[in-house]
mmCIF file of the N, C-alpha and C atoms, coordinates in Angstrom:
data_MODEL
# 
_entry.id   MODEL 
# 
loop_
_atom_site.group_PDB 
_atom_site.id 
_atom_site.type_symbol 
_atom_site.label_atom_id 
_atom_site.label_alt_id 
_atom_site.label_comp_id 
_atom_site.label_asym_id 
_atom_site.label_entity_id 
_atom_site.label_seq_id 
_atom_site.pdbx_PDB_ins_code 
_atom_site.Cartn_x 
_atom_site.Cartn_y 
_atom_site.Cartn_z 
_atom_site.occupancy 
_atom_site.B_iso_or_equiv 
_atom_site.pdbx_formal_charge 
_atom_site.auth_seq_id 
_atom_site.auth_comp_id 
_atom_site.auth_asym_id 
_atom_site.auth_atom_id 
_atom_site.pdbx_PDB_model_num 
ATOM 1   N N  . UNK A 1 1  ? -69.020 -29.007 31.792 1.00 0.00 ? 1  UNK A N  1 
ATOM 2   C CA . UNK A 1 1  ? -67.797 -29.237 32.516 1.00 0.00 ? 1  UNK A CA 1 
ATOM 3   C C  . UNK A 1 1  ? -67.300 -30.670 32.309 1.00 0.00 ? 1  UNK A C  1 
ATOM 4   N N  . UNK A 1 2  ? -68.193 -31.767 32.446 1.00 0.00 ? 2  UNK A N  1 
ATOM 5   C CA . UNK A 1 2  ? -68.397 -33.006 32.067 1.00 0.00 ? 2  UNK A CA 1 
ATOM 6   C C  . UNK A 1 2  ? -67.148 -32.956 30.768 1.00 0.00 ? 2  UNK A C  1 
ATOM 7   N N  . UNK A 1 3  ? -67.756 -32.596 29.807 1.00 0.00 ? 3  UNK A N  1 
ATOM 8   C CA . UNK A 1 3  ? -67.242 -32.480 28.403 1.00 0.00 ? 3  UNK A CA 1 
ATOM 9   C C  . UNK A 1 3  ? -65.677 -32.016 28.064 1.00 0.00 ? 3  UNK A C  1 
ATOM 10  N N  . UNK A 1 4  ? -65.795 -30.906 28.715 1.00 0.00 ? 4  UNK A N  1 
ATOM 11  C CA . UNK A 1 4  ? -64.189 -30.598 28.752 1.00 0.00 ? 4  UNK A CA 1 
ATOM 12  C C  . UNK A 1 4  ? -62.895 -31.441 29.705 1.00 0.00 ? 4  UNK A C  1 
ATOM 13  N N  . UNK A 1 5  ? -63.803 -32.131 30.776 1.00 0.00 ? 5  UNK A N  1 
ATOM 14  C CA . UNK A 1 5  ? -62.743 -33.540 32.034 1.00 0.00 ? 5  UNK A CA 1 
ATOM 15  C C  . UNK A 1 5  ? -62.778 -33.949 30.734 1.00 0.00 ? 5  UNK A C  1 
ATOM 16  N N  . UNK A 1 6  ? -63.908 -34.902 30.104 1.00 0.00 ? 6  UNK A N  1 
ATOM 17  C CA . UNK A 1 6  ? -63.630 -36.002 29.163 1.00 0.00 ? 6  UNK A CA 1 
ATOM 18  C C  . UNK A 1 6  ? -62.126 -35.630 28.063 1.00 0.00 ? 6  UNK A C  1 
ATOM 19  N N  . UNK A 1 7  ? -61.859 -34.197 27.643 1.00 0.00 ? 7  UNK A N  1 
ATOM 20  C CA . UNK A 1 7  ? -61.630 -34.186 26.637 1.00 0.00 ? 7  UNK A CA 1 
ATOM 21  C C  . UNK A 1 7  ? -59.770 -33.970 26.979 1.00 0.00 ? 7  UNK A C  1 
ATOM 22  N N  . UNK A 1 8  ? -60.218 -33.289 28.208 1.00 0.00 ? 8  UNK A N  1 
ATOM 23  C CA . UNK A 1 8  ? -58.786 -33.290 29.437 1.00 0.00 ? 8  UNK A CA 1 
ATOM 24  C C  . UNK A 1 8  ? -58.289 -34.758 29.148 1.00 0.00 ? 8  UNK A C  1 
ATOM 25  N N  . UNK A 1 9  ? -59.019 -35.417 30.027 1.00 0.00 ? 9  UNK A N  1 
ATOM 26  C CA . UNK A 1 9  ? -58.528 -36.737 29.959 1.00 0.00 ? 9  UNK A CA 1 
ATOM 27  C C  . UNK A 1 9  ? -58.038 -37.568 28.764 1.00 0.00 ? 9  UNK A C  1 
ATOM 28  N N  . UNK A 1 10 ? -58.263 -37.571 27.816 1.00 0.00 ? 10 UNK A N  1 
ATOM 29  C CA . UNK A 1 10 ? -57.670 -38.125 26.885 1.00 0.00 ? 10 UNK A CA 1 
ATOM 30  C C  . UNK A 1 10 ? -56.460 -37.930 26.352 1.00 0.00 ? 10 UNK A C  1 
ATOM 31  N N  . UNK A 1 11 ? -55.673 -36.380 26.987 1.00 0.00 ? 11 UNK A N  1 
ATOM 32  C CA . UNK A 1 11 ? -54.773 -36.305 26.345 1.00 0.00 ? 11 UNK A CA 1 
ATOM 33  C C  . UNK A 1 11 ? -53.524 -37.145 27.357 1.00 0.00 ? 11 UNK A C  1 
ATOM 34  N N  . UNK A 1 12 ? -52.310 -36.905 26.859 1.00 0.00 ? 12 UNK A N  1 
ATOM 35  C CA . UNK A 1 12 ? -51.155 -37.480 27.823 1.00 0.00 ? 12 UNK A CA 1 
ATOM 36  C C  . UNK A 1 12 ? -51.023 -37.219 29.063 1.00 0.00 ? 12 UNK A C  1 
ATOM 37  N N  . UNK A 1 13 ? -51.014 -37.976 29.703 1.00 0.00 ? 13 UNK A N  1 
ATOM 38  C CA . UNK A 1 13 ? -50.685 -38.166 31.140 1.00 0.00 ? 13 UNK A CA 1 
ATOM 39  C C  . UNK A 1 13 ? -49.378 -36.969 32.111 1.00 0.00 ? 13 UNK A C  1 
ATOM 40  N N  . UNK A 1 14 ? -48.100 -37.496 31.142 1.00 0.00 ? 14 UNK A N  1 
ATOM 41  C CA . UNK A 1 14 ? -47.006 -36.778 31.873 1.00 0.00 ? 14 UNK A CA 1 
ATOM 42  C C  . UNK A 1 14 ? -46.886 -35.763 31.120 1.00 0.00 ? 14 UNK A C  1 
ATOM 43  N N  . UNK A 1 15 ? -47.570 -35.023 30.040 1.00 0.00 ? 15 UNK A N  1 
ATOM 44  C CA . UNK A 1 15 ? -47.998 -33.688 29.237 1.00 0.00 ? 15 UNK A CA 1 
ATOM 45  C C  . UNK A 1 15 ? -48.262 -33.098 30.595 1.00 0.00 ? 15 UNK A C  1 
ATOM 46  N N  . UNK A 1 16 ? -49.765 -33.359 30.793 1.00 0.00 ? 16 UNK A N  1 
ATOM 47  C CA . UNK A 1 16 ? -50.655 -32.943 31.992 1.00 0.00 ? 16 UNK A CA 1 
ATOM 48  C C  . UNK A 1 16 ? -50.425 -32.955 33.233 1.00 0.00 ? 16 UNK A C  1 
ATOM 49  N N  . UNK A 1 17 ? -49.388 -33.477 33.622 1.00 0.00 ? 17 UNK A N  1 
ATOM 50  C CA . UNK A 1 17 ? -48.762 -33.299 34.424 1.00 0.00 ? 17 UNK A CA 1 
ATOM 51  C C  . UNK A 1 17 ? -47.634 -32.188 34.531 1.00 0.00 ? 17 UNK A C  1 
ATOM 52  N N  . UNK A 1 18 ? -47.125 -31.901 33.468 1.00 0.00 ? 18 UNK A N  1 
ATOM 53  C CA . UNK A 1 18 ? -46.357 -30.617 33.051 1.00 0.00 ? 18 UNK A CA 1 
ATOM 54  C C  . UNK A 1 18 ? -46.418 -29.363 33.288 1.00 0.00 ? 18 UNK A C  1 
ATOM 55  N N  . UNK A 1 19 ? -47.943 -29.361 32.688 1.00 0.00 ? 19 UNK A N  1 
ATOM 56  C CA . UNK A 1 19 ? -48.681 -28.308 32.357 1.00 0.00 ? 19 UNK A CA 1 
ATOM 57  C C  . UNK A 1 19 ? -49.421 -27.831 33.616 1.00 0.00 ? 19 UNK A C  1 
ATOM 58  N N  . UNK A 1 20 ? -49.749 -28.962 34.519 1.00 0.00 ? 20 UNK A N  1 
ATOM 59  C CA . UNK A 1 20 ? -50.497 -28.666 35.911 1.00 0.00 ? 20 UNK A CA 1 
ATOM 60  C C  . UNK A 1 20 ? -49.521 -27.612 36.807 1.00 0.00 ? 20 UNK A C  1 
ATOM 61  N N  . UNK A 1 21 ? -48.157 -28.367 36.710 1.00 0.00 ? 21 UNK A N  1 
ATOM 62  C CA . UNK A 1 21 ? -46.732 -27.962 37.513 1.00 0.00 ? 21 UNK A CA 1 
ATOM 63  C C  . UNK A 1 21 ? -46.901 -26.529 36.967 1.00 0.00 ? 21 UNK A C  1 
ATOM 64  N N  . UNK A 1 22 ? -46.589 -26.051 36.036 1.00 0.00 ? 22 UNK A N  1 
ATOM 65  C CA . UNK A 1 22 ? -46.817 -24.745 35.346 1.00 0.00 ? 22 UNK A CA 1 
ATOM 66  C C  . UNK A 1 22 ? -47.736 -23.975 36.278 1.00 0.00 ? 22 UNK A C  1 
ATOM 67  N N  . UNK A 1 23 ? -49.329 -24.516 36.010 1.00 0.00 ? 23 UNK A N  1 
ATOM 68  C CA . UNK A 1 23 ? -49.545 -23.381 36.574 1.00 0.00 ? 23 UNK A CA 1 
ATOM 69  C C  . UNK A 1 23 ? -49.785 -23.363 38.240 1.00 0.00 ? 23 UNK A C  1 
ATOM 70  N N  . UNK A 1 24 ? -49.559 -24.077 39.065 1.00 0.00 ? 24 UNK A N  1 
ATOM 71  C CA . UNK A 1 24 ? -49.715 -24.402 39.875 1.00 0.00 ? 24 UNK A CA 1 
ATOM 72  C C  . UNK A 1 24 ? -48.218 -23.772 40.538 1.00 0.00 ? 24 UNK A C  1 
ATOM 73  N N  . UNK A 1 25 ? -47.131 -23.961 40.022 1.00 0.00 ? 25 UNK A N  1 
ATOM 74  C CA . UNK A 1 25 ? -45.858 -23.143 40.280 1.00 0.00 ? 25 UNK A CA 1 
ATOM 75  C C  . UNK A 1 25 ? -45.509 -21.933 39.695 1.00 0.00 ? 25 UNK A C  1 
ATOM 76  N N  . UNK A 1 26 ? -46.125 -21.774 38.854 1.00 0.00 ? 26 UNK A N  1 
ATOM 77  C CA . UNK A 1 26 ? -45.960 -20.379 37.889 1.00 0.00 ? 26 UNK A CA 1 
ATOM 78  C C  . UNK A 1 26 ? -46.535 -19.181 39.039 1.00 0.00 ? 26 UNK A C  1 
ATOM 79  N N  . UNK A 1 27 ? -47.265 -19.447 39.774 1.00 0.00 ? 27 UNK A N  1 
ATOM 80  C CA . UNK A 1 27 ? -48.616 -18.571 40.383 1.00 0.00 ? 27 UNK A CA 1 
ATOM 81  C C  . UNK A 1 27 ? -47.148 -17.837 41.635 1.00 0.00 ? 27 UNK A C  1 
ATOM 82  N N  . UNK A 1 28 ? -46.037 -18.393 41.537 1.00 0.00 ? 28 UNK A N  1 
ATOM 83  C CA . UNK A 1 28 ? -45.698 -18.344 42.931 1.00 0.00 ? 28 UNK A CA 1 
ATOM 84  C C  . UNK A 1 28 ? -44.612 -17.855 42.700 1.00 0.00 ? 28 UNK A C  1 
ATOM 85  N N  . UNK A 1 29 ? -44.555 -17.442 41.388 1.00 0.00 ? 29 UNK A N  1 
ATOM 86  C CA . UNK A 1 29 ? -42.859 -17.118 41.026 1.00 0.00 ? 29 UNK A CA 1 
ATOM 87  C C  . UNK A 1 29 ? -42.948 -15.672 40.558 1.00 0.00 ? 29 UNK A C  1 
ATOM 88  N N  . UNK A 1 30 ? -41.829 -15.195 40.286 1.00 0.00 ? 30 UNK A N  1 
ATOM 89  C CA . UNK A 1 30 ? -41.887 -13.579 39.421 1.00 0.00 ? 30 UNK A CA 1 
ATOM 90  C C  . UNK A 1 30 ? -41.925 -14.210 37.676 1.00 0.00 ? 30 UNK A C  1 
ATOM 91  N N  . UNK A 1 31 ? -42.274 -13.294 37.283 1.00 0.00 ? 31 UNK A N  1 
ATOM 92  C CA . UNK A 1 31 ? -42.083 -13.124 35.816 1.00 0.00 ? 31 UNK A CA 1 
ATOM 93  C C  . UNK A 1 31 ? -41.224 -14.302 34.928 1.00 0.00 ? 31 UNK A C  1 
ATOM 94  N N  . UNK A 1 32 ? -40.285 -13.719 35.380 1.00 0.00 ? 32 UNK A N  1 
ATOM 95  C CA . UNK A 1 32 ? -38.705 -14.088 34.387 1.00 0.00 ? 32 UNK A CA 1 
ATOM 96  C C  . UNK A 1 32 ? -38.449 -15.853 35.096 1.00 0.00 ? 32 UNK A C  1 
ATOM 97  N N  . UNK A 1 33 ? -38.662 -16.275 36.416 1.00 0.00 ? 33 UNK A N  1 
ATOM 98  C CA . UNK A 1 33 ? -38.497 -17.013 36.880 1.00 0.00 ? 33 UNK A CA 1 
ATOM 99  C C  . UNK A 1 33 ? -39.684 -18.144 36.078 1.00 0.00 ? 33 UNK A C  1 
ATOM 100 N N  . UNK A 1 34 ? -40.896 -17.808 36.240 1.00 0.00 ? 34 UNK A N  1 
ATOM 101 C CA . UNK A 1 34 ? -42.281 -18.276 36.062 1.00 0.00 ? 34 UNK A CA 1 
ATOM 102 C C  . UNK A 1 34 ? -41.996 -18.862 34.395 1.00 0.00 ? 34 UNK A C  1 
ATOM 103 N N  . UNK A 1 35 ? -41.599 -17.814 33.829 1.00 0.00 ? 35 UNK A N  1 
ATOM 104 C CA . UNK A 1 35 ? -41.553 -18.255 32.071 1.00 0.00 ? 35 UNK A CA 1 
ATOM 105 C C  . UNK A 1 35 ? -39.819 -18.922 32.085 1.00 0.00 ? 35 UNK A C  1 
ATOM 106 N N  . UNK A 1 36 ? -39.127 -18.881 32.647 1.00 0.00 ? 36 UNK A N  1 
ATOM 107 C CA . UNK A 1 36 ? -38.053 -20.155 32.433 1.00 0.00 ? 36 UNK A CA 1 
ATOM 108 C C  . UNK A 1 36 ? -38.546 -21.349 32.683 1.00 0.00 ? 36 UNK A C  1 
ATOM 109 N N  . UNK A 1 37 ? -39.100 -21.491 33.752 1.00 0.00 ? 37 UNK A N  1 
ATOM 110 C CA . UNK A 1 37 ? -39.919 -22.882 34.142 1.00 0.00 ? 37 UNK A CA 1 
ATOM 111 C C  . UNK A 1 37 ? -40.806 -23.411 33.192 1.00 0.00 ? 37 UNK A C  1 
ATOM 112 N N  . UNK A 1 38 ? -41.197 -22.189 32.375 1.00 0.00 ? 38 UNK A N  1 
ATOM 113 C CA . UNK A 1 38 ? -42.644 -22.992 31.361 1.00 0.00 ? 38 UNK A CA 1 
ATOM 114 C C  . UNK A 1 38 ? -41.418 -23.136 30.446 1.00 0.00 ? 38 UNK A C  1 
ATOM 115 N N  . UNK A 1 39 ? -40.760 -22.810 30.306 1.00 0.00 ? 39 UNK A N  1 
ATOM 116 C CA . UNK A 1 39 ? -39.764 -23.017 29.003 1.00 0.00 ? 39 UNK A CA 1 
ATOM 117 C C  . UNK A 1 39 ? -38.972 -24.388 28.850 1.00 0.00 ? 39 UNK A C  1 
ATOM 118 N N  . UNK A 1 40 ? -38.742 -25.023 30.174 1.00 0.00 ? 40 UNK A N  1 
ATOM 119 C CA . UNK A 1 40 ? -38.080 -26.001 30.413 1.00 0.00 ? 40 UNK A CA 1 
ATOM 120 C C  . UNK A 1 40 ? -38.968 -27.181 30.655 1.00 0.00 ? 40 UNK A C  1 
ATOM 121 N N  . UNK A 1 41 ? -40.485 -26.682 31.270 1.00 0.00 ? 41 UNK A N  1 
ATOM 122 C CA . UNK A 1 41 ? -41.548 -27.621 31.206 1.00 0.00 ? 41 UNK A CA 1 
ATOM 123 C C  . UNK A 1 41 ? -42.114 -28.144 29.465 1.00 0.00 ? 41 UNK A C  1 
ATOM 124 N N  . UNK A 1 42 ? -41.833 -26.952 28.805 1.00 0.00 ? 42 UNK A N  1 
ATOM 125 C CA . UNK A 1 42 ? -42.141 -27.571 27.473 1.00 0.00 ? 42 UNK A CA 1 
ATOM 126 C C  . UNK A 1 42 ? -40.881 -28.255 26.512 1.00 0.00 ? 42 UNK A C  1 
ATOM 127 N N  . UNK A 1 43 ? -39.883 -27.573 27.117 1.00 0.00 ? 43 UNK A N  1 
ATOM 128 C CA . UNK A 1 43 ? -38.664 -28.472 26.451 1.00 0.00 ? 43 UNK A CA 1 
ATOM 129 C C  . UNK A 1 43 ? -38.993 -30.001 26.701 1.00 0.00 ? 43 UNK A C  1 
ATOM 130 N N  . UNK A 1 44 ? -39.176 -30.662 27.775 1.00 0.00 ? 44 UNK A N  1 
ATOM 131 C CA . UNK A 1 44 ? -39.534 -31.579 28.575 1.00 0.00 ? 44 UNK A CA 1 
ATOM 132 C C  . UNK A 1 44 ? -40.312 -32.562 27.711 1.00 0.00 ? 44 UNK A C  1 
ATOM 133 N N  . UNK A 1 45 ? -41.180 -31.777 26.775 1.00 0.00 ? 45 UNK A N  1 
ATOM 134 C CA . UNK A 1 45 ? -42.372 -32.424 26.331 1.00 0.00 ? 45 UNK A CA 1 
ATOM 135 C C  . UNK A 1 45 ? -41.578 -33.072 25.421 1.00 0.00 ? 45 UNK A C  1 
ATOM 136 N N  . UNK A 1 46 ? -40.981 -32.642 24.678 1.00 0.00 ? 46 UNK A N  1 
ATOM 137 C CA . UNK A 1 46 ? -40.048 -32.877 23.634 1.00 0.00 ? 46 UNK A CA 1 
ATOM 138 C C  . UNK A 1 46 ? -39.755 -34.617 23.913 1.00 0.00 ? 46 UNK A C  1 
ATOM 139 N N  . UNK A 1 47 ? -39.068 -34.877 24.715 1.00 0.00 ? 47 UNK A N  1 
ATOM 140 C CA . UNK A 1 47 ? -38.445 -35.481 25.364 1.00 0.00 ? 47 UNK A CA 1 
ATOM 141 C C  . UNK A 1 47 ? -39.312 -36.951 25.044 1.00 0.00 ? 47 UNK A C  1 
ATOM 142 N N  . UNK A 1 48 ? -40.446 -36.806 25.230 1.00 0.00 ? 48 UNK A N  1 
ATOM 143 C CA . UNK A 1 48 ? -41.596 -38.238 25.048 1.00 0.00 ? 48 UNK A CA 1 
ATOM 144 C C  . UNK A 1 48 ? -42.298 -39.016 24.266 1.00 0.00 ? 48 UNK A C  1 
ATOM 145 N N  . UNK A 1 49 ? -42.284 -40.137 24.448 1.00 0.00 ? 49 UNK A N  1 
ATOM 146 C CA . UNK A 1 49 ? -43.162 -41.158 23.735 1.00 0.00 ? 49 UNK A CA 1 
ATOM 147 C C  . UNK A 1 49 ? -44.232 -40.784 22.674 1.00 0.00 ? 49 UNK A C  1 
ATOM 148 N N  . UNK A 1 50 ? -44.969 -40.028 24.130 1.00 0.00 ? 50 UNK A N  1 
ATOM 149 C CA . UNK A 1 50 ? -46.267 -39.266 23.357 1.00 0.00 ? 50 UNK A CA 1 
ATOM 150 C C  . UNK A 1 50 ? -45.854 -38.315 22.374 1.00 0.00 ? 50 UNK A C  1 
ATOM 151 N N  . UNK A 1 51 ? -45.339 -37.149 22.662 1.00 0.00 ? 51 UNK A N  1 
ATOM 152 C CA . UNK A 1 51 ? -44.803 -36.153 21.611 1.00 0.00 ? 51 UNK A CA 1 
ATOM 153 C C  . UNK A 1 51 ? -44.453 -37.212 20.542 1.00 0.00 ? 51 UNK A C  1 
ATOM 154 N N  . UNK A 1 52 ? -43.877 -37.884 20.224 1.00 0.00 ? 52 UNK A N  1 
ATOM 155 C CA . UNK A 1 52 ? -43.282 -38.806 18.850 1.00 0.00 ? 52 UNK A CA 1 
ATOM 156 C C  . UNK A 1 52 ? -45.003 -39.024 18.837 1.00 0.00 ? 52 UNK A C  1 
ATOM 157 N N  . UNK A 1 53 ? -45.376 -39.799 19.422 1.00 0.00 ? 53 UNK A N  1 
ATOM 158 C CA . UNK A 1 53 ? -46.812 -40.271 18.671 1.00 0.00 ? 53 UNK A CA 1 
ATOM 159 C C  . UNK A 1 53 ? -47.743 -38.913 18.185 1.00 0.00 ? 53 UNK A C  1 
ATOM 160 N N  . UNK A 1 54 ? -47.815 -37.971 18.854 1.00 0.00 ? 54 UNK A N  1 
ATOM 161 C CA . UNK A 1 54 ? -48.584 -36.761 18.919 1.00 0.00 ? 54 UNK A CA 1 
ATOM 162 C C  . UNK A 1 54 ? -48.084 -36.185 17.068 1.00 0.00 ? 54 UNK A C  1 
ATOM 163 N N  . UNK A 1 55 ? -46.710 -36.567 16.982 1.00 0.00 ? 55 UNK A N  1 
ATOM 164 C CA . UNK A 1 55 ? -45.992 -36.057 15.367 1.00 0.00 ? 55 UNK A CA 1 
ATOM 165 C C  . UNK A 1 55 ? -46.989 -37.075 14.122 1.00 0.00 ? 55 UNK A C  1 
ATOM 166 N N  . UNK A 1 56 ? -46.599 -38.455 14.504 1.00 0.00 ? 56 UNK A N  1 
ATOM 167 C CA . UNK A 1 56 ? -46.905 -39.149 13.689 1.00 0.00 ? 56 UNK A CA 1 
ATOM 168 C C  . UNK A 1 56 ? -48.181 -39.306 13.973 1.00 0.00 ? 56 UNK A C  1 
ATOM 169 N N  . UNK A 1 57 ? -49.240 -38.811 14.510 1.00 0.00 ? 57 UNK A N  1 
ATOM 170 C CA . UNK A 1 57 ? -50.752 -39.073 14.419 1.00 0.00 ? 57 UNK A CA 1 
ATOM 171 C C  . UNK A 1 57 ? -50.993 -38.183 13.297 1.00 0.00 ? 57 UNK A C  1 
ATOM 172 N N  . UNK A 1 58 ? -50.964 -37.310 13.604 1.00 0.00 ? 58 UNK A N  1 
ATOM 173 C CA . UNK A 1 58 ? -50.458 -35.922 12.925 1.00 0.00 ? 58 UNK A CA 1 
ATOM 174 C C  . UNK A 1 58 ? -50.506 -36.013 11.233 1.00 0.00 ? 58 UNK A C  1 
ATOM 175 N N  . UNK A 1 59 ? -49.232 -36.615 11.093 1.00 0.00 ? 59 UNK A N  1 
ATOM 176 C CA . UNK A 1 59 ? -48.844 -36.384 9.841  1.00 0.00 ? 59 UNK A CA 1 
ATOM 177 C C  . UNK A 1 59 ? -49.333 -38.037 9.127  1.00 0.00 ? 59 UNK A C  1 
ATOM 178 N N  . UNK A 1 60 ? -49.723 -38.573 10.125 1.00 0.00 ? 60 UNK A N  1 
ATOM 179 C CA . UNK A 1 60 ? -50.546 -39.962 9.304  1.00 0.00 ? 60 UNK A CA 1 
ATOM 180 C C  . UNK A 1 60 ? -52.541 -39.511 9.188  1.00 0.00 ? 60 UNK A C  1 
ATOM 181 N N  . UNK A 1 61 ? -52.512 -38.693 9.588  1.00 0.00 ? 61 UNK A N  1 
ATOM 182 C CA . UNK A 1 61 ? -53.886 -37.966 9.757  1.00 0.00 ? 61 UNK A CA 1 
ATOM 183 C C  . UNK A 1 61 ? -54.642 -39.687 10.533 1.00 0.00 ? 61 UNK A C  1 
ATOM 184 N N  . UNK A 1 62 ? -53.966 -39.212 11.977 1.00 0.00 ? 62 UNK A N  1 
ATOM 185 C CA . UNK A 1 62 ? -55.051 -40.591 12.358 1.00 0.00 ? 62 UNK A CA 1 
ATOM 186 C C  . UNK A 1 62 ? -55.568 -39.730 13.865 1.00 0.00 ? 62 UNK A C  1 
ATOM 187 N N  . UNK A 1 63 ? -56.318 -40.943 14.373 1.00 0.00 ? 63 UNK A N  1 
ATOM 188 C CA . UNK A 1 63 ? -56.881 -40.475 15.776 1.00 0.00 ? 63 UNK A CA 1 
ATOM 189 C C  . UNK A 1 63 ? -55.053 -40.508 16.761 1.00 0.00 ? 63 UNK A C  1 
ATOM 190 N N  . UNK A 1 64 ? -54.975 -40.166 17.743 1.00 0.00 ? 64 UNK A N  1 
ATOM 191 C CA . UNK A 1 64 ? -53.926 -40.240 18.697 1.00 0.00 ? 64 UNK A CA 1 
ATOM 192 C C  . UNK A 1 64 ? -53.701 -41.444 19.726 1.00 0.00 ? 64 UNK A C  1 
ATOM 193 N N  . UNK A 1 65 ? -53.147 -42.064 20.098 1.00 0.00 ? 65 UNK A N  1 
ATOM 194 C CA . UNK A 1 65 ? -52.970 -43.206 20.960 1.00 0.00 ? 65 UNK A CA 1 
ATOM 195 C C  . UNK A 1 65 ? -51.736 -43.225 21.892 1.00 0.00 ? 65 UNK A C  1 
ATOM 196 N N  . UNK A 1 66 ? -51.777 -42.073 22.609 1.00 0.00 ? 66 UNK A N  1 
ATOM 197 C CA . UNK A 1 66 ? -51.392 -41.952 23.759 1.00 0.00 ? 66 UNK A CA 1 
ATOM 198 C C  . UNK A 1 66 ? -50.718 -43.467 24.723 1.00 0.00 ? 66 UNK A C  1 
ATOM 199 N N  . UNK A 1 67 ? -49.526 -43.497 25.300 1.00 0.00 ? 67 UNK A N  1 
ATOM 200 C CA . UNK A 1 67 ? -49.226 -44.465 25.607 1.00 0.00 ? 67 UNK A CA 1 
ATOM 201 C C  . UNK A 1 67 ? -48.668 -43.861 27.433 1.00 0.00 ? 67 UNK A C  1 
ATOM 202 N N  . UNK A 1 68 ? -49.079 -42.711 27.489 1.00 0.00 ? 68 UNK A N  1 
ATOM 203 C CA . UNK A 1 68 ? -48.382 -42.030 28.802 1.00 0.00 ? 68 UNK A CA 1 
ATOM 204 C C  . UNK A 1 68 ? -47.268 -42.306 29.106 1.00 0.00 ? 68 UNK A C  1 
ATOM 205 N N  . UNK A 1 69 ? -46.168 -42.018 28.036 1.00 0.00 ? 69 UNK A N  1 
ATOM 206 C CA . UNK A 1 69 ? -44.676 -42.246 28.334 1.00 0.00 ? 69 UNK A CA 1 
ATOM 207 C C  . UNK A 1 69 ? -44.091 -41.095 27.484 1.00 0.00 ? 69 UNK A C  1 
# 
């Protein structure tokens, strides 16, 4: 369990925060309602610091360096 927090933790901050909202609000909605919300929670991602770094780690084949923005 240890292993998987550690591995949680490393990724982006306001990602994980996204993704928490999801399912934590998803649980409470119907269907159609539940998957617009994830749809707009991942549009969202788009939107960030990290996502740009998450591209260029990527395609520079490096480790990731997360800046939680």
């Amino acid at each position: 369990m240890r292993k998987l927090a550690s591995k949680i933790a490393r990724e982006s901050l306001p990602i994980l925060i996204l993704a928490k909202d999801v399912l934590n609000c998803g649980f409470n909605l119907d269907l159609d309602k539940a998957l617009k919300f994830k749809i707009e929670c991942f549009a969202n991602c788009f939107g960030t610091e990290d996502h740009d770094e998450g591209i260029a780690a990527f395609i520079e084949k490096r480790k990731l360096s997360f800046k939680d923005k």
